[in-house]
N, C-alpha and C positions, 0 to 999 in steps of 0.2 A: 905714551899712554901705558904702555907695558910695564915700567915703573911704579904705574901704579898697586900694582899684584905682587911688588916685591916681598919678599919673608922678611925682608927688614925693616923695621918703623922707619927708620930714617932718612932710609932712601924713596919708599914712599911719602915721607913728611915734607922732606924737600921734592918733590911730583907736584905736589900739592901745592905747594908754594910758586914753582914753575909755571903752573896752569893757570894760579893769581897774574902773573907776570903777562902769560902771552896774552891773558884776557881786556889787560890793561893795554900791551900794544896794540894787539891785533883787531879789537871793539868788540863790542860785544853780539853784534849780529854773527861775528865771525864764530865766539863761543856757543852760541843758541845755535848754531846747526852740524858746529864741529868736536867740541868738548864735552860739551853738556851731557848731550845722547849719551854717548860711552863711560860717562861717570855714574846718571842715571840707569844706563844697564847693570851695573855691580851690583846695585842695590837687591836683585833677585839672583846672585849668586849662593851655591850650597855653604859656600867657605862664607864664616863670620865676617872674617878680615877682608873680603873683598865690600861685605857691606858695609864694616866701619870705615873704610878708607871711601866709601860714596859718604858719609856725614861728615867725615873730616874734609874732602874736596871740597865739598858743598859747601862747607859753611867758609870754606878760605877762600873762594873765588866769589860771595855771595855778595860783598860790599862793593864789589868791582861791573856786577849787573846790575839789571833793573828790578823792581820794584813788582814789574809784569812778569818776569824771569822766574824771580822767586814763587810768587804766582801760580803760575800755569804750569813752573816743570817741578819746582823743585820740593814747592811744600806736600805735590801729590806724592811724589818718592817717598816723602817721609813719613806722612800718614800710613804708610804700610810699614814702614818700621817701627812703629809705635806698638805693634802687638806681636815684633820679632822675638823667637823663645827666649834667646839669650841678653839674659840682664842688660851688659856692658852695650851692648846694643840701645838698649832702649834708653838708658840714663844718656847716652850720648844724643842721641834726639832729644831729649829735653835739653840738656845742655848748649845743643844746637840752636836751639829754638831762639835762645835769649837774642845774639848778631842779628837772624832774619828776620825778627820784629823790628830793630832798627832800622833795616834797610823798609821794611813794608809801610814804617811809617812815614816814611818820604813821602810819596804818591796818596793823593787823594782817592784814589780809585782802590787800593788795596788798605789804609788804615782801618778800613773794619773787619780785615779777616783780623785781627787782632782779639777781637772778640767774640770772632765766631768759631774762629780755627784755633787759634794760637792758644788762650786762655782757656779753653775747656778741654783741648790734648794735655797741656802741664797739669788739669786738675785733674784727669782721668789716671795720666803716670804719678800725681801725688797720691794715688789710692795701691798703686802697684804693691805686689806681694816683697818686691825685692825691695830692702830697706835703703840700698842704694839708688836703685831708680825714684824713690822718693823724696831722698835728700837734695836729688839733683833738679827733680822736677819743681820743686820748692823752691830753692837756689833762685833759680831762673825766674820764678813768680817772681821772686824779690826784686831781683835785679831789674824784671822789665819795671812793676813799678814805681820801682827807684829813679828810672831812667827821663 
């Protein structure tokens, strides 16, 4: 997990990849009480980089959980980075956003945050000041959908 704070993208990027892998062997009850938590802690750290590297985990381990997963831990983390200062932060939540609507649409039980959650956070970042966070949160509209 320390890996994941590295100053280098790509040793973080491959973390992140790792953490897909042991969620695939190890199940995902194993991730929901061992990986998840300490991914979802970054998210409130002062350094940017620790929170982009919580959107980037999240969304590379998010195909590999559930549908409840997404749900209950992960979409709350990110509604708090929806109105994080820094740009690059908040475009990457929208960019996030597009995978974990795949996965939400699985489950019966969660295809309506789609509508409730999902679609009004990318219209709220298509209003953003930064012209990047709008392109991106657009992007995403399209792509879901397209989907």
């Amino acid at each position: 997990m320390s890996w994941l704070g590295d100053p280098v993208f790509s040793i973080r990027e491959a973390a992140t990849i790792n953490l897909k892998k042991l969620t695939e062997v190890f199940g995902v009850d194993w991730a929901r009480s061992t990986i998840i938590p300490k991914i979802l802690a970054m998210a409130n750290h002062p350094n940017y980089l620790y929170r982009m590297t919580t959107i980037f985990a999240i969304t590379t381990i998010a195909p590999s959980v559930t549908a409840e997963i997404v749900r209950d831990l992960i979409l709350p983390s990110l509604e708090g980075l929806v109105n994080d200062p820094i740009p690059n932060i908040r475009f990457n939540v929208a960019k996030s956003l597009e995978p974990l609507t795949l996965v939400l649409r699985k489950s019966e039980d969660t295809k309506p945050l789609e509508a409730s959650i999902i679609r009004p956070t990318l219209a709220r970042l298509e209003e953003d000041l930064d012209p990047d966070v709008r392109y991106f949160a657009h992007r995403s509209l399209a792509a879901i959908d397209a989907a």
